[in-house]
Every structure is written in C-alpha cells, then in structure tokens.
N, C-alpha and C positions, 0 to 999 in steps of 0.2 A: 942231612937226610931226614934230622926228626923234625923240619918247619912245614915241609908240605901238612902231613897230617896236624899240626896246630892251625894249620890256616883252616884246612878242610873243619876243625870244631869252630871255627869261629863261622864260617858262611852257615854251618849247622846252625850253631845257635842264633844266627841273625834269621835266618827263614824260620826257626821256631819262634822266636821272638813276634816275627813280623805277622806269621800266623796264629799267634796269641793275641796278639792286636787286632786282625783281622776279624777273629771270632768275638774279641768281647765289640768290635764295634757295628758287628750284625747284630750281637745277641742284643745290644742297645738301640740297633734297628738304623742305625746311622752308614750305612753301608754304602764308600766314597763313590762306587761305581751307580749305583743307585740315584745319589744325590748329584753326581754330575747330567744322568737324564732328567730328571726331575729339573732341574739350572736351566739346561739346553731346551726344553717345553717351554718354562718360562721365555727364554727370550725370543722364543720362535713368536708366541704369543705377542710378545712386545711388541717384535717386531709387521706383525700381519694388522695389531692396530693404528701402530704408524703412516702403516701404508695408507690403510682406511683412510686415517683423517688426514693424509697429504691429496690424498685422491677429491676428498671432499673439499679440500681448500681450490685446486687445481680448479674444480667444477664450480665453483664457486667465483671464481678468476675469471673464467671464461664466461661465465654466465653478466659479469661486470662488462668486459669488450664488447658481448653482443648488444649491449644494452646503449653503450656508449655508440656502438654501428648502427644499432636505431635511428638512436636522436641523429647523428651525421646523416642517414639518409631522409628522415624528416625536414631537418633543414634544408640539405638541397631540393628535396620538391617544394617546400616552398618560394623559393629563390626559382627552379624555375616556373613555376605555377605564375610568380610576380606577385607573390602574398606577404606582408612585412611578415618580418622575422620575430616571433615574440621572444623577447628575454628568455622565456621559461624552454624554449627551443633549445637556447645557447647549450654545447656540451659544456659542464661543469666539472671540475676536479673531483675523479671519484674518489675522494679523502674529504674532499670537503661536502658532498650529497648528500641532502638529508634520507635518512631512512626510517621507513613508514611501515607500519603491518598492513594496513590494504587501502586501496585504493575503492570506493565503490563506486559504479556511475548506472544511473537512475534512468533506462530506456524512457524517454518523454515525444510529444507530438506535440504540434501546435495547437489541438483541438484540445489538450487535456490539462489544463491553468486548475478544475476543480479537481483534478486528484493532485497535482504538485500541492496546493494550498493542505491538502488531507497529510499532506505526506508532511509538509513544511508544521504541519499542527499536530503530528503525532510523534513522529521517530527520528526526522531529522531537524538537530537542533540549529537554529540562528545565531544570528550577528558573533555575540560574542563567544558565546558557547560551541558554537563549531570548527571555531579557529582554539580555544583550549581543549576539544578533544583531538583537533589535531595537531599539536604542540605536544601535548600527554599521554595521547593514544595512539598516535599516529595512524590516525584513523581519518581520511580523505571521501569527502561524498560530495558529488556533482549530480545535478541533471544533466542529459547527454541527450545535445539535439544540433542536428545541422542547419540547413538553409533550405529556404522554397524554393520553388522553379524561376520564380520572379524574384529575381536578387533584387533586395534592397526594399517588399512588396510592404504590407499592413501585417503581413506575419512576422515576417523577421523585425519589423518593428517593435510590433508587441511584446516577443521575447526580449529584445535589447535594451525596453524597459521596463519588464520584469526582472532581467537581470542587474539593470544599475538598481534597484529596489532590495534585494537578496543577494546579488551577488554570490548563487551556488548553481551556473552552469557552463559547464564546460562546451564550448561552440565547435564542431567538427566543421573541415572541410570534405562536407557531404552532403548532395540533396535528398530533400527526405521524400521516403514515399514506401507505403506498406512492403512493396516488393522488393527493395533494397536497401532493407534489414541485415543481410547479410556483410554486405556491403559496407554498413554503418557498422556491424559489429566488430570488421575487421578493423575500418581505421579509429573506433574507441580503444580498442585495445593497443594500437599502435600509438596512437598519442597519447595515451594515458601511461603508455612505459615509458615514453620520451619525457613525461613534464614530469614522472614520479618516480623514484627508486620505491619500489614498494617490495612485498614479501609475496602480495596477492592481488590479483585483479577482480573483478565483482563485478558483472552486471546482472542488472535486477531492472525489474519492470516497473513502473510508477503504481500500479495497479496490487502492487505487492507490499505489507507493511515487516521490516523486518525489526526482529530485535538482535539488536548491536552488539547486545554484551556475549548473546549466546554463539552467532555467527562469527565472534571475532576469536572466543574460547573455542570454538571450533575448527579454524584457520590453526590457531596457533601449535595447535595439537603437532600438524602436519608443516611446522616450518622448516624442518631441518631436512627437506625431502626436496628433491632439485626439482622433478615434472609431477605435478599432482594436478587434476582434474577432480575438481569436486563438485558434486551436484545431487538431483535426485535422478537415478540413470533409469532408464525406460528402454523399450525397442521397441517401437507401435509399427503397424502394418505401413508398408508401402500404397499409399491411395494412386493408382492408375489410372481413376475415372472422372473423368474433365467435368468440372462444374462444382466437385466436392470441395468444401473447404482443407488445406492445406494437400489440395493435389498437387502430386510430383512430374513437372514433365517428362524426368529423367530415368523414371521409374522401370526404365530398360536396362540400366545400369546395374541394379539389385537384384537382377535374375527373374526367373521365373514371376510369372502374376502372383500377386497372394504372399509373395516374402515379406519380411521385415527389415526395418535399419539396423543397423549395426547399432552396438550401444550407446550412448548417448543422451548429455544432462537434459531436462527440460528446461525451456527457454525464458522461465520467470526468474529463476536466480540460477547462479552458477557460479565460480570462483574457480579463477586457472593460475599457477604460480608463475613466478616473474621470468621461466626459461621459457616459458608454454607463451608468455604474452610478448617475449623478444623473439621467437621464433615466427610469431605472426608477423610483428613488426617487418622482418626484415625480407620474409617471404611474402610478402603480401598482395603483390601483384603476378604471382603461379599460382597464389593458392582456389581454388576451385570454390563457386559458390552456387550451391542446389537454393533451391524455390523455400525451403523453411531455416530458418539463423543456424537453430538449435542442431538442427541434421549438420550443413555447413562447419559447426566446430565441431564438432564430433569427427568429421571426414578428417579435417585437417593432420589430426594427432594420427590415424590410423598410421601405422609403421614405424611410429616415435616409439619409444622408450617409455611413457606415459604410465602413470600408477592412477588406475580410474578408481575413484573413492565413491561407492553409492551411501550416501548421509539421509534418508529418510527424515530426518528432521527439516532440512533443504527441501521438500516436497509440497507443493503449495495446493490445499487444498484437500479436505476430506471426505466420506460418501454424503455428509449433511452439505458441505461443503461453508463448514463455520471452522474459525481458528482462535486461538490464544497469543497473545504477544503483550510486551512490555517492553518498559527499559529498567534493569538494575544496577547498573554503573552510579556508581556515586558522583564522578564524572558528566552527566549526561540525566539530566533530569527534565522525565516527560508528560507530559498530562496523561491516564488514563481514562480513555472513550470508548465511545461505541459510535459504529458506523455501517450504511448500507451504498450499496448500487455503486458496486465497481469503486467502491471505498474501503475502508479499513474498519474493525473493532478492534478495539485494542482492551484487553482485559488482563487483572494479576496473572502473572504467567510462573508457572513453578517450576523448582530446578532444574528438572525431565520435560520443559515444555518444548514447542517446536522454535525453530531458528526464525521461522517465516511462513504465512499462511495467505495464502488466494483470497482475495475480495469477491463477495457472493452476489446473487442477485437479492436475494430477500434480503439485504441489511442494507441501512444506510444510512448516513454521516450526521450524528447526533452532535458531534464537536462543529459539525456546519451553523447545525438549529442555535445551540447555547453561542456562538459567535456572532451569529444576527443579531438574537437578543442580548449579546453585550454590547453590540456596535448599534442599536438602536432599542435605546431603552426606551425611546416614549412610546414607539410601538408597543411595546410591554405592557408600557402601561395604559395605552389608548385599549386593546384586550379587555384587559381584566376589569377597567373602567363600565366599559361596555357590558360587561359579562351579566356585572353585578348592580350596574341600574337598569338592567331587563328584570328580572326579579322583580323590582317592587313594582313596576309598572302592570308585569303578567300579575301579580297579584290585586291591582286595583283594577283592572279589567274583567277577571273575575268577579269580587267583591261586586263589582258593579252590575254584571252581567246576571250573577246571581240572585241578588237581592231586588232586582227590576220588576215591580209589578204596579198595575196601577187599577183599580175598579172603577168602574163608570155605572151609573145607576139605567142609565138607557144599553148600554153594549155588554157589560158584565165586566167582571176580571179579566186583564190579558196578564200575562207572567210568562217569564224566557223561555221555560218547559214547553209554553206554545210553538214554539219555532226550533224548528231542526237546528238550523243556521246557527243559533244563538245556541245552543247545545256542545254542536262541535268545537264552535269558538272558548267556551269553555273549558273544553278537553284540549285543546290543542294546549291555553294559556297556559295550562297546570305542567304540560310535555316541557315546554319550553322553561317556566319556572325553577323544575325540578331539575333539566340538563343545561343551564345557564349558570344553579349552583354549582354541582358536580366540576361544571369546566371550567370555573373558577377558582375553584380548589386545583384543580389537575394542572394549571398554567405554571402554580408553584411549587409542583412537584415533581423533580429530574426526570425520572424513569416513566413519566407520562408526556412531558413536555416536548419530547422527543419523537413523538408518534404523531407526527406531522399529518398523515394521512387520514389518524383517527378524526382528528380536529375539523379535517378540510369536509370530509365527508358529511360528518355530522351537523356541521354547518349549513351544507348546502342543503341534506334533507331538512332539517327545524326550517331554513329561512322559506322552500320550497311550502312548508305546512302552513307555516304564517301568511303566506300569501294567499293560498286557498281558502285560508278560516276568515281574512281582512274580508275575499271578495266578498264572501257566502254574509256575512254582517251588511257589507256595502249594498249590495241587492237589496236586504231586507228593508233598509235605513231609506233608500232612496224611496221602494213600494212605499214606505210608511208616511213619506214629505207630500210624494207625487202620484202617489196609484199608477195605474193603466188602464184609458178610457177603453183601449182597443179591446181587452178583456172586460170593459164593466167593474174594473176594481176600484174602488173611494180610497182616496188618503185619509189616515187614521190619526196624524197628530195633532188635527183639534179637538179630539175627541182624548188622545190619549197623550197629552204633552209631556206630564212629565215623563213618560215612560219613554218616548221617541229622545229627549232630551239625553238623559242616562245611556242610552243603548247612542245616541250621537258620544257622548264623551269616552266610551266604554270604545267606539271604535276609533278616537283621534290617538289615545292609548295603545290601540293594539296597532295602528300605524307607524308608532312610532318604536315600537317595539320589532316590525318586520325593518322599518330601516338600521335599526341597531343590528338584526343580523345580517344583514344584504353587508353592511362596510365588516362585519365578521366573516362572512363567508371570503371576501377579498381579502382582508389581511391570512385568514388560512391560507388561501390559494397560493396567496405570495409565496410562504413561507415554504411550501410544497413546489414549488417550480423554480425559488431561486435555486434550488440544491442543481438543479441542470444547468448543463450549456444553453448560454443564450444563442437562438439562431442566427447564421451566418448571411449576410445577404449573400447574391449570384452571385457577386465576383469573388469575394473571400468563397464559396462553397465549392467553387470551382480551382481553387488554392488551395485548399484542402483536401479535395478529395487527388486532386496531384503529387500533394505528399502524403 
C-alpha cells in the first residue's frame, strides 16, 4: 500500500527536475520548442531555394530543346527551299556546343562597303584577332546581309568578294530591300540561334560604332535571366499620314489617331536573350510584320513573359548628336579616331561612357583621310612638294614685280605702282605665299590633316585668285609687246625693254605657280569625294534602289 505514494514522489520529482531543466534552458535562451521553429524555417527556406534553382535548370532545359527545334526546322527549309545544307545547320550534341556570350550581327546593305570599312577600322577587330575574341570572349560579330532581286547580279558579287577578303558576313536567305527589314530581322535572329549557342542576340546597325567591352559587361549583368529585352525603349507617335517618313499602314490597329506604340527598343542596337531569339526561330512564319523592324520586335514579345530592360547607355545619339566610344579589353585592341557623315568618332571613352553612339552629320571619317595617305604616300608627298615650291616662286614674282622699273629719258619712269594689274598680282603673290606656308605645315599635323573640306575649299578659292591676278599680268604684257591700233595705243617694249622683259619672267612665274594650285585643288577634291560612294551606273541603281 506504501509503493503507490513512492511512485507518485518519483513522477514528482521527474516533473520538478524536468521543469528545473526547462527553466535553466529558457533562462539560457535555448528553448527546444523555440529552436525546433527556428530548424523548421530553416529548411522551409532550403527547401523554396531548391525549388528556385530546379526551376531555373528546367528553364534552362527547355530553353536548349527549343534551340535544338530551331536548327531542325532551319534545316528542313533549307532541304526544302533546295539550298545545301551547311555544316553549321547540322543539329550538334548539346554537350558538345560551343557556348558564347553574344552573338552581334551588323544590319549592312549593299550600298554601304564605306561604313563596313569605318566599322572594320574602328571596333571590329580582323583576321586574327576576331577569331581570339571569339575563342576568349565568345564574342561573335558578322555583317548580316541577304541577296538582290537579281540572284547571282554585280551585287551579290561584290559582297561574295568582300567576303572571301574579310570573311566577317553572315549571308541570309533573304532579299533585301528597305521595306523588308522586318523580314531580314526575323530570319537573322533565326539563323543566328541555329549556327550559335549564345547567351545574347545583338543586332546593331552598320551606321552605329559600339564599344564591345562596355555592351558585353552590360549583357552579362542580365545572363542569369531566361527573357530579357534590352535596348533603349521609346514609345513615339503612331505616324498615320502617307508620305511621312516611317508611316504606319496599319496605324488602325493602335487605336485612335494620335496614339502611340507600345514600348519598344530603338532599331540601331538592341540585344534579345537566347529564349526571345528561339522563340522567334520557331514562330517565325505567324509572327506579324508592321512597316518599321523595331515596332515588329517589340509586337512580337507583347503577351511573353519578357523582362524589358531601358539601358540609356544603348541610346544612340545626343541633342548635339556627338558620341564617345572605345575599346578597353585587353583582348581587343583598336585604333582611336575620329569620323564624320554617317561614320563613326571614336574617342577615350570612360568608365560611365556610353555602350554605343549614332553617327552624325557634321563628323566625318578622319581614319578614311590618314588610310589614303597611308595607302598612297606619294600623293603625300606630291602635296607638300607642291605646297612648298609655291613659295619661293610667289616670292620671286613678287621680288620681280616689285622692284620693276625702268626710266627712259624721252617717256619718263614707268614702275609696277603704275599699273593696277601689276598691284593686285602682287597682293595676291603674298595671299598665296603666306597660305601655301600655313598648309604646309597643316598637312603634317593630325587634327588639321583631317579637315578635308578646309583644304578643298581653300584651294579652289587661292587657284581661283591666281588665275584672275595671271590674266590681269597677261593683258598688261601683251598691251606692252602689241598695243591696240583700234584704240591708238603704241607698244611700249622698245622703249621700255627691260621692264616688259622682268614683268614677262614675273608672269611665267606666276603661271607656274596657278598650275601648282589647279593639280592642288584636284588632289583636295580627291581627297574630299573619295570619302563617298562612288556612283552607281543605271543598272546597278536600279539593284539598289530594289534592295
């Protein structure tokens, strides 16, 4: 009878015990009900970032099949198109695929050989250097240009050997033509998912000089992101009115008159991720094409899932409409120039500079000017030649002009001060003396050498002056040999020889001194007109103006 109450102190003393324990292991703040929540957070946590990154692998998985249903559907239109199959078509083992951070391809025309050259001389590097930034960088840049309306014409020739010469463009199965831009833009981004595993797609305009290192640290930022859109995003007015440039037929579509687009990059540069360029891939015959490229991608993505990125740096072009660019990759080493007219300047660009900047009107291709004069150096020197044996000529013409006088004991003193003619011609000698130094000196100096226009100009007003001063001499010279009976005027050089003689040598002198600028004025002009396209005869203009 006395074990119940021994049992009842023992469960006593285990509940005091246990609640002795209890309190010192709250008063220690270790409290097991506590730390079991506290456990339980933890792996909830664990567990929600599992998910995340199964999720992002999955997406990632899937983003590899589409890419692979690409190239598959690539390939069979070319099979049935009846176009060989190029290697780079073939689907590859995605274990074995190279993978690249972007792909860029460089919108070109057949008309525009002087800005690829600007572009091929500024930001994208050659032969060897293009194939080690993309080995290192995995960094891919093509020109992207399709075919004329005349297969097989003097256009597609021309590029086919500029391409075996460069070998940096990618050839679409596309004909080109201002209006089916849209067109071109979808199957660049289609082919370009098929031949590349990249991170990023890029199209940029030829007319655009980017810098590589800052566009590619910009990319990279945003790789771990499945659909990104990147660009400089805008919404400009709906143009309704036929005849304006970048009028929209369809401008029924965007409601009321007076609306605007929906958002969307501008059409100089842009960069879409590789879910956004297999989606195009594999839609690409539903997907809808309005009358401007840039509108056309922007419509695409509407209803996607798309994360739109506005990058202000991507923005091409300022209110001056001047830019800054370089290259700082170690990698990638580029000459710094300056350039105008739908070209590039390319200047030290600093850590905050822009990605990419609009070619203006007012600037133009100074890396043009210093590549003539490397590529034809006697021209160089036939200049400067020229420049500076005008000088001492204008100086002996002068001298001559000046000091001309002769007395006759029956006629008196004549001296040059007598004659207008003889006056100007010495004012002019002195114009010419003085700007034949000046632009002598300036030939050898970069930041003048380059002002093509200054030179052409100046030339043509001096040789303009010299001709006027030669005639106004030659009138005088001849009155002085032959008179004019018709007026009653006597010839004066037997009376005043040596003086007709001197003012003879004074003008074979200043003859030779307007022909010295007449072949200056042409070598300027050159130098000023090579920067253009040469014109196209009929047939090629009518090639072109078809693409």
């Amino acid at each position: 009878m006395w074990t119940v109450p021994e049992a009842e102190d023992k469960v006593v003393s285990r509940e005091t015990g246990f609640k002795n324990e209890r309190l010192k292991l709250i008063s220690e703040g270790c409290d097991p009900i506590r730390k079991d929540v506290k456990r339980e957070s933890k792996d909830i946590l664990g567990e929600v970032s599992k998910t995340h990154h199964a999720i992002q692998t999955l997406d990632k998985t899937i983003s590899n099949l589409e890419m692979e249903l690409a190239a598959a559907r690539a390939m069979q239109e070319s099979i049935m198109n009846g176009s060989p199959i190029s290697d780079d078509l073939k689907i590859p083992e995605s274990s074995g695929k190279r993978k690249y951070l972007m792909v860029v391809g460089i919108n070109t025309a057949f008309s525009s050989r002087k800005r690829r050259d600007s572009v091929r001389a500024t930001w994208m590097p050659q032969g060897e250097e293009r194939k080690k930034l993309e080995e290192e960088k995995g960094i891919i840049m093509r020109f992207v240009i399709g075919h004329s309306a005349t297969s097989g014409g003097i256009l597609d020739r021309a590029i086919e050997a500029e391409d075996r010469k460069h070998g940096d463009f990618l050839r679409l199965e596309h004909v080109e033509g201002y209006l089916e831009l849209s067109a071109k833009t979808k199957t660049y981004f289609a082919t370009a998912a098929a031949l590349w595993d990249a991170d990023f797609y890029v199209k940029v305009d030829d007319d655009v000089h980017v810098n590589i290192a800052t566009l590619g640290a910009t990319l990279a930022r945003h790789r771990s992101k499945p659909r990104v859109y990147i660009g400089c995003m805008k919404s400009g007015p709906v143009l309704a009115q036929k005849g304006v440039r970048y009028h929209e037929p369809e401008y029924w579509k965007f409601g009321e008159e007076g609306n605007r687009y929906f958002r969307h990059a501008t059409g100089q540069l842009y960069a879409i991720s590789k879910d956004l360029a297999s989606y195009i891939s594999i839609n690409q015959h539903v997907l809808h094409k309005y009358a401007n490229e840039d509108v056309s991608l922007g419509s695409w993505f509407i209803g996607l899932d798309v994360e739109h990125i506005d990058d202000r740096r991507l923005c091409c072009g300022t209110t001056a409409r001047l830019f800054n660019l370089a290259e700082s990759t170690p990698s990638l080493t580029i000459s710094i120039v300056s350039g105008k007219l739908k070209q590039a300047t390319s200047v030290l660009l600093r850590s905050t500079g822009l990605a990419a900047e609009f070619a203006t009107f007012c600037l133009q291709i100074p890396s043009r000017m210093s590549s003539l004069d490397s590529q034809k150096p006697v021209l160089k020197l036939v200049d400067s030649s020229l420049r500076l044996s005008v000088i001492p000529l204008s100086v002996a013409t002068i001298w001559l002009t000046v000091t001309n006088k002769e007395d006759n004991s029956i006629y008196g003193e004549v001296k040059f001060s007598n004659f207008l003619g003889l006056k100007y011609v010495v004012c002019i000698s002195a114009i010419c003396a003085g700007y034949a130094f000046l632009a002598a000196i300036a030939t050898w100096i970069r930041c003048l050498v380059t002002k093509a226009w200054l030179f052409f100009v100046s030339d043509q007003i001096i040789a303009y002056l010299m001709v006027t001063s030669g005639a106004a001499v030659m009138e005088i010279v001849y009155l002085a040999y032959n008179g004019d009976q018709k007026v009653t005027w006597s010839e004066a050089c037997s009376s005043y020889g040596k003086f007709c003689n001197r003012m003879k040598m004074a003008l074979i002198l200043h003859a030779i001194v307007v022909c010295c600028f007449i072949v200056l004025a042409v070598i300027s002009a050159y130098r000023v007109f090579s920067l253009f396209e040469p014109p196209l005869s009929s047939k090629d203009q009518l090639e072109a103006e078809r693409s």
